[in-house]
ZATITOR-756213 format. One record per residue: residue in three letters; x, y, z of N, C-alpha, C, O in turn. Coordinates in steps of 0.05 Angstrom, whole numbers, padded with zeros to 5 digits, always signed. Each point is the difference from the previous one (the first is absolute). Layout:
<nodes>
AlaXYZXYZXYZXYZ;...
</nodes>
This chain:
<nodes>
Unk+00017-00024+00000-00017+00024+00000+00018+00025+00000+00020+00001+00014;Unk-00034+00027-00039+00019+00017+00018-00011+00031-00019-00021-00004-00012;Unk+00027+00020+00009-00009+00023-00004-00018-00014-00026+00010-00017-00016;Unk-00040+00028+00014-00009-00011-00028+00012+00006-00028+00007-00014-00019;Unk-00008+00045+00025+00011+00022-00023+00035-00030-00013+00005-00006-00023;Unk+00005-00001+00042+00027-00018-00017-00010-00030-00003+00013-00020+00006;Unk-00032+00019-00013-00012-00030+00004-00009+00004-00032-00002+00024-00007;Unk-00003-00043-00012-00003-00005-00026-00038-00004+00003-00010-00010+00020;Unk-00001+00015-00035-00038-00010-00003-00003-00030+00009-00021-00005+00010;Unk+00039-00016-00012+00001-00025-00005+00001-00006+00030-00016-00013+00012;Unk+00043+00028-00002+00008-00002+00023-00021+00002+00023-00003-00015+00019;Unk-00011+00042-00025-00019+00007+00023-00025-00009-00001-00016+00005+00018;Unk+00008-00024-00045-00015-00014+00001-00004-00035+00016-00019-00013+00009;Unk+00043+00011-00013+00003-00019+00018+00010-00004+00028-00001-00020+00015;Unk+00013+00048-00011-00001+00009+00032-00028+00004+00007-00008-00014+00018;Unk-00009+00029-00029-00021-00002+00010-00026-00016+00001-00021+00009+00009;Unk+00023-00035-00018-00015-00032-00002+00017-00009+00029-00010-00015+00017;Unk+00035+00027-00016+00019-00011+00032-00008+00013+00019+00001-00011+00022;Unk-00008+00032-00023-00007+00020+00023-00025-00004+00008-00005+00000+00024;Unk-00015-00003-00045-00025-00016+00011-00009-00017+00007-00022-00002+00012;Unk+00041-00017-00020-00005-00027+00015+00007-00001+00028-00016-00009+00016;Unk+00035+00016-00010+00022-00002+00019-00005+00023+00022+00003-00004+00024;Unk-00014+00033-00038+00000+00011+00027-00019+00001+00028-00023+00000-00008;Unk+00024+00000+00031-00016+00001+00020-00024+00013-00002-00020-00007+00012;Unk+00023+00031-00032-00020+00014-00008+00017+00026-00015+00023+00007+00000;Unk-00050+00005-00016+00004+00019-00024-00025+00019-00012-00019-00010-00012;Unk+00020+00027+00016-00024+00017-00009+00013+00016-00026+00023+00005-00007;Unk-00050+00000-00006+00009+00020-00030-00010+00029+00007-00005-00001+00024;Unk+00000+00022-00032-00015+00028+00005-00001+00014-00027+00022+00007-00010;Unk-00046-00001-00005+00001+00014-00016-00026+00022-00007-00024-00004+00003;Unk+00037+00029-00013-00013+00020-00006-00007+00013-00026+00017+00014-00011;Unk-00033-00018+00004-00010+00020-00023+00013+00019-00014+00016+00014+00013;Unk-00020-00009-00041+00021+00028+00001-00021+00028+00000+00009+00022-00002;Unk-00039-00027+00002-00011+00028+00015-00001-00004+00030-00016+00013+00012;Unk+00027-00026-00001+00004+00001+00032+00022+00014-00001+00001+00023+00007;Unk+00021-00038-00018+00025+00019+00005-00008+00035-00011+00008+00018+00015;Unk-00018-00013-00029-00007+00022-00014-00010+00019+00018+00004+00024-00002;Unk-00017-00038+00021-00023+00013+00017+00019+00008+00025+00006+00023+00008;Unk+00000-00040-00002+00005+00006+00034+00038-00003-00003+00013+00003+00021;Unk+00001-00008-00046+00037-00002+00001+00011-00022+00001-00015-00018+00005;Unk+00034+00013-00009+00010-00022-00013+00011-00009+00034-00004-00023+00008;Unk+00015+00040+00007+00009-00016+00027-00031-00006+00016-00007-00024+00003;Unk-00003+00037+00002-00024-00014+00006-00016-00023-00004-00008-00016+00016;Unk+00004+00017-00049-00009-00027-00007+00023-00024+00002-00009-00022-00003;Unk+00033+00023+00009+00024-00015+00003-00003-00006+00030+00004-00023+00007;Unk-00009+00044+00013-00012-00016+00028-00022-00012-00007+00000-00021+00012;Unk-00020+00022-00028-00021-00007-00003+00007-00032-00006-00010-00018+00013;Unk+00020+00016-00026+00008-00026-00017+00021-00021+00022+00005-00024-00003;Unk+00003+00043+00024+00018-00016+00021-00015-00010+00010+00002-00024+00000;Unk-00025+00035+00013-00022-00008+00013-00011-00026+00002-00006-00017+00017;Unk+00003+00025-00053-00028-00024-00010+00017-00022-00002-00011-00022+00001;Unk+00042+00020-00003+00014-00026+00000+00003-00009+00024-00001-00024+00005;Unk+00006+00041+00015-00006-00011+00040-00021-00004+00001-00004-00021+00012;Unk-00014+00030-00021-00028-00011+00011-00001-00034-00008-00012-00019+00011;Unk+00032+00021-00035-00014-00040-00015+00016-00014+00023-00011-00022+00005;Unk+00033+00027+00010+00025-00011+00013-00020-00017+00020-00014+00012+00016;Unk+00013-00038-00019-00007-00030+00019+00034-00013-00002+00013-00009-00019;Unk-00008+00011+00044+00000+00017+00024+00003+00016-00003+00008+00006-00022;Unk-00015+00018+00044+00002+00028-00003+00033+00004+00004+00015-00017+00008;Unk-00008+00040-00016+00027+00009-00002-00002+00014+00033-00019+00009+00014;Unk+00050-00014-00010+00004+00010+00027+00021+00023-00003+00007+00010+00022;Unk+00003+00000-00042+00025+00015+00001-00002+00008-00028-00015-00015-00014;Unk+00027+00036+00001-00011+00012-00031+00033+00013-00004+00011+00016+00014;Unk-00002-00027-00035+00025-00002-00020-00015+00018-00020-00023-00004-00004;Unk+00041+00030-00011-00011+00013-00012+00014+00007-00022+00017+00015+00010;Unk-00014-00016-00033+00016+00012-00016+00000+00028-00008-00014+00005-00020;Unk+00026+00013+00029+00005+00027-00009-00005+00019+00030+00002-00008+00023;Unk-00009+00031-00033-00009+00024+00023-00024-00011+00020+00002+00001+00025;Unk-00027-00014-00042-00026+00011+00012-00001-00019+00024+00015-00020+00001;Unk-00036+00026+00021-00012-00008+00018-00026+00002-00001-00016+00016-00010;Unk+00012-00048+00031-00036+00010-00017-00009+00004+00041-00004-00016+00018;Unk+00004+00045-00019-00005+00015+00026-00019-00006+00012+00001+00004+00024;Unk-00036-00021-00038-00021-00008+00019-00003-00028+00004-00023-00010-00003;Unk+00050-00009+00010+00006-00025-00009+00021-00001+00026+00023+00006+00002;Unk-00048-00021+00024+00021-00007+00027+00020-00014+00001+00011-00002+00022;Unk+00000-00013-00048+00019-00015+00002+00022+00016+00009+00001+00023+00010;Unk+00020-00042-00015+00032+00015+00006+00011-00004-00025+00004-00024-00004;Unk+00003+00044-00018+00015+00007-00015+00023+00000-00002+00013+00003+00021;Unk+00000-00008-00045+00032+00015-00010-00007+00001-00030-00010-00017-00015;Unk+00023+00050+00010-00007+00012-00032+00031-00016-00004+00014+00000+00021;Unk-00002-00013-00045+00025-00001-00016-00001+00006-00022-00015-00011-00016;Unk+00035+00035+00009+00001+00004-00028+00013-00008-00012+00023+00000+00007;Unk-00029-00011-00033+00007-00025-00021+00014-00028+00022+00020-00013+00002;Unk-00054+00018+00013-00003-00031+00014+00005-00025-00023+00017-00017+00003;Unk-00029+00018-00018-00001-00021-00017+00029-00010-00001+00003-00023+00005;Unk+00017+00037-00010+00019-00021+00003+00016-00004+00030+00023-00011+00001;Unk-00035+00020+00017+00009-00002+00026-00014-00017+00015+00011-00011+00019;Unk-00040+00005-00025-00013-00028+00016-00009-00007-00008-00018+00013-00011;Unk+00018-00051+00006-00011-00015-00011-00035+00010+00001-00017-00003-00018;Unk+00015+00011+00038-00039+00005-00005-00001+00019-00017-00018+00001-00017;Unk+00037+00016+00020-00022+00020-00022+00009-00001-00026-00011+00009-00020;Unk+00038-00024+00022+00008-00018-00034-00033-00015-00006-00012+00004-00021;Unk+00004-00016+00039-00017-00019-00017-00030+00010-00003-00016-00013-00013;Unk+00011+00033+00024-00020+00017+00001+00002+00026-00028-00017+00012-00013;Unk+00044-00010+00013+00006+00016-00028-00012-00025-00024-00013+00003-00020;Unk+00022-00023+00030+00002-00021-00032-00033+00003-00005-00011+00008-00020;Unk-00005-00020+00051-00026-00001-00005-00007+00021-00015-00008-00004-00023;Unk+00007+00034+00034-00017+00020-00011+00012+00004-00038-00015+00006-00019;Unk+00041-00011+00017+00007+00003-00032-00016-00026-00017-00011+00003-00022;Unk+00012-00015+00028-00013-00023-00013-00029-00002+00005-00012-00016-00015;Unk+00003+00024+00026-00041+00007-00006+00003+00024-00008-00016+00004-00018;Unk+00026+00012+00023+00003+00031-00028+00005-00014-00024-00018+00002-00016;Unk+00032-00013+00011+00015-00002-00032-00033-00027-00007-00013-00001-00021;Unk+00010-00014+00042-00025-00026-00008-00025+00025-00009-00015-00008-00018;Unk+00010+00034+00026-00018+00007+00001+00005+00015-00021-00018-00001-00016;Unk+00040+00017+00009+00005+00016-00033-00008-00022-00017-00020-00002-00013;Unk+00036-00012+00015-00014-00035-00033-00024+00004+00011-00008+00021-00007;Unk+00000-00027+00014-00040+00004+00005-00007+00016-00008-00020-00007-00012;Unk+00025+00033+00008-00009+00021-00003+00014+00015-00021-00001+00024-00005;Unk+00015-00041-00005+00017+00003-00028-00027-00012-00031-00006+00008-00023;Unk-00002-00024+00038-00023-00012-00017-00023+00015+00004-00017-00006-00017;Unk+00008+00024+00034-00021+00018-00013+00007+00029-00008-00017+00017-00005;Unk+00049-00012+00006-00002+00027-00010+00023-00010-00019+00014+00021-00002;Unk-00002-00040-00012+00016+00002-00018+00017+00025-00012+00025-00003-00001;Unk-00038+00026-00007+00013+00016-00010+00025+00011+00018+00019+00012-00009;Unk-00023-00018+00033+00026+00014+00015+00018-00021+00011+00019+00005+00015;Unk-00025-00030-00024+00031-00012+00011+00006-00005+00024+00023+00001+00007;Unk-00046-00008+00012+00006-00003+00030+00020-00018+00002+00020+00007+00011;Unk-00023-00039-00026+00016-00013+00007+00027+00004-00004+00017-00015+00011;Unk-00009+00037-00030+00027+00001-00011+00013+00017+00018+00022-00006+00007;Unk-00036+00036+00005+00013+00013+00020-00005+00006+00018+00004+00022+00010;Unk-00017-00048+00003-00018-00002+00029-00010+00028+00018+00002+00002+00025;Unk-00014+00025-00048+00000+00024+00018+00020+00017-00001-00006+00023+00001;Unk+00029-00029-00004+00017+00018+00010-00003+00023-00025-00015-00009-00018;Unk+00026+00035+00013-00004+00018-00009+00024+00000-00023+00013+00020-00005;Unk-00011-00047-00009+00013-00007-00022+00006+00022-00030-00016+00018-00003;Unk+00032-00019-00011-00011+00019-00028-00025-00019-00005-00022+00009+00003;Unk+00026-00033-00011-00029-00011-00011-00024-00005+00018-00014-00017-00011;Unk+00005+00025+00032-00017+00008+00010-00008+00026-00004-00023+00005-00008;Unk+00045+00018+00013-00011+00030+00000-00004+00006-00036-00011+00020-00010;Unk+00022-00040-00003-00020+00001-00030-00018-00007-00005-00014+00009-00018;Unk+00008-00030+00032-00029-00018-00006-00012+00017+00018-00021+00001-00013;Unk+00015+00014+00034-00018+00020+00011+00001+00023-00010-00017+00015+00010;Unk+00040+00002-00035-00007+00023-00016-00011-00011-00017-00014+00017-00010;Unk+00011-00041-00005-00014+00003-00021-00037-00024+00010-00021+00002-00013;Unk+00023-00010+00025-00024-00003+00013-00017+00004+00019-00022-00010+00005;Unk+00040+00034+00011-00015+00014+00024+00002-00023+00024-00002-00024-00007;Unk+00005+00034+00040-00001-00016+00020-00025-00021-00012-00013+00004-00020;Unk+00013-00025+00038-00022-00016+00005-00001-00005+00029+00020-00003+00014;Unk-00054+00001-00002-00005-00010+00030+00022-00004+00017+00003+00011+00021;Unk+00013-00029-00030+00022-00004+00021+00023+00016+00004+00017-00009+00015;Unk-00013+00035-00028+00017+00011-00001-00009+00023+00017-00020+00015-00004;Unk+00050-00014+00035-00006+00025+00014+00003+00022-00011+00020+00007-00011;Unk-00044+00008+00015+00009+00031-00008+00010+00015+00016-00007+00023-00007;Unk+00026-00022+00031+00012+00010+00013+00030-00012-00010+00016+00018-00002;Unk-00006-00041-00005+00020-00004-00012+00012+00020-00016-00019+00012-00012;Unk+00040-00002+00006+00019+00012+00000-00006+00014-00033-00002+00023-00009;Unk+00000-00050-00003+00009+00005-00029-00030+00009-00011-00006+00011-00021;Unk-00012-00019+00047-00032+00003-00018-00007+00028-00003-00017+00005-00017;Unk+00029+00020+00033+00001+00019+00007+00010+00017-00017-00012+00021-00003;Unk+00032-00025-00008+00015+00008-00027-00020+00005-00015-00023-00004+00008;Unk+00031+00014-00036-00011+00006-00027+00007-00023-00017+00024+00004-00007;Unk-00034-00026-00003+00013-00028-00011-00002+00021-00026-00015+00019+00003;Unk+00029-00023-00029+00010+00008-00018+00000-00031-00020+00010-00001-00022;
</nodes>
């Protein structure tokens, strides 16, 4: 296991068939992109911490965190690590989980919006994404608080 970002598609696919079998427990969290829109991208990102503690059978007793945030209305006992992922195996494998149902969920959703190429640049703000949204305009899933949506596409 170990930072996802240096792990190959293949790799973290099959880390993560290992991580689910095997772990004690594992929750997912996901948000919308008019949620994020609405209320910010760190918010809906506590939001999404949340809804993955909430799935945790057993409950979590201690919260490993990758980066700055804390989630402040959450009595556990915390530690924020930045670029945890390659500093503890949990949040290595909690990175792998969340990249790999993002990328499972772009191919999903590569097949009803075709024109933009989810599966090819899983989101990220690629040249061939910010072309396929100047010449076809955002679609539903695209935040409009994102960076590039904000711009003048040309």
């Amino acid at each position: 296991v170990n930072d996802s970002k240096q792990l190959t598609a293949r790799q973290r696919e099959m880390l993560f068939t290992r991580i689910t079998q095997y772990a004690i427990a594992y929750g997912i969290g996901q948000q919308a992109a008019e949620i994020i829109d609405a209320i910010g991208i760190i918010p809906a990102t506590k939001r999404a911490m949340q809804q993955a503690l909430d799935q945790l059978r057993p409950q979590a007793e201690f919260l490993l965190i990758d980066g700055r945030i804390r989630l402040q209305n959450n009595p556990l006992p915390q530690q924020a690590i930045i670029r945890g992922d390659g500093k503890s195996l949990s949040i290595a494998a909690a990175s792998i989980l969340a990249k790999v149902t993002r990328d499972r969920l772009l191919q999903e959703l590569d097949a009803q919006y075709p024109a933009y190429g989810f599966a090819r640049h899983k989101g990220y703000g690629t040249e061939y994404h910010l072309a396929a949204i100047a010449a076809h305009g955002p679609c539903p899933l695209h935040r409009q608080t994102f960076a590039p949506m904000k711009r003048p596409l040309l």
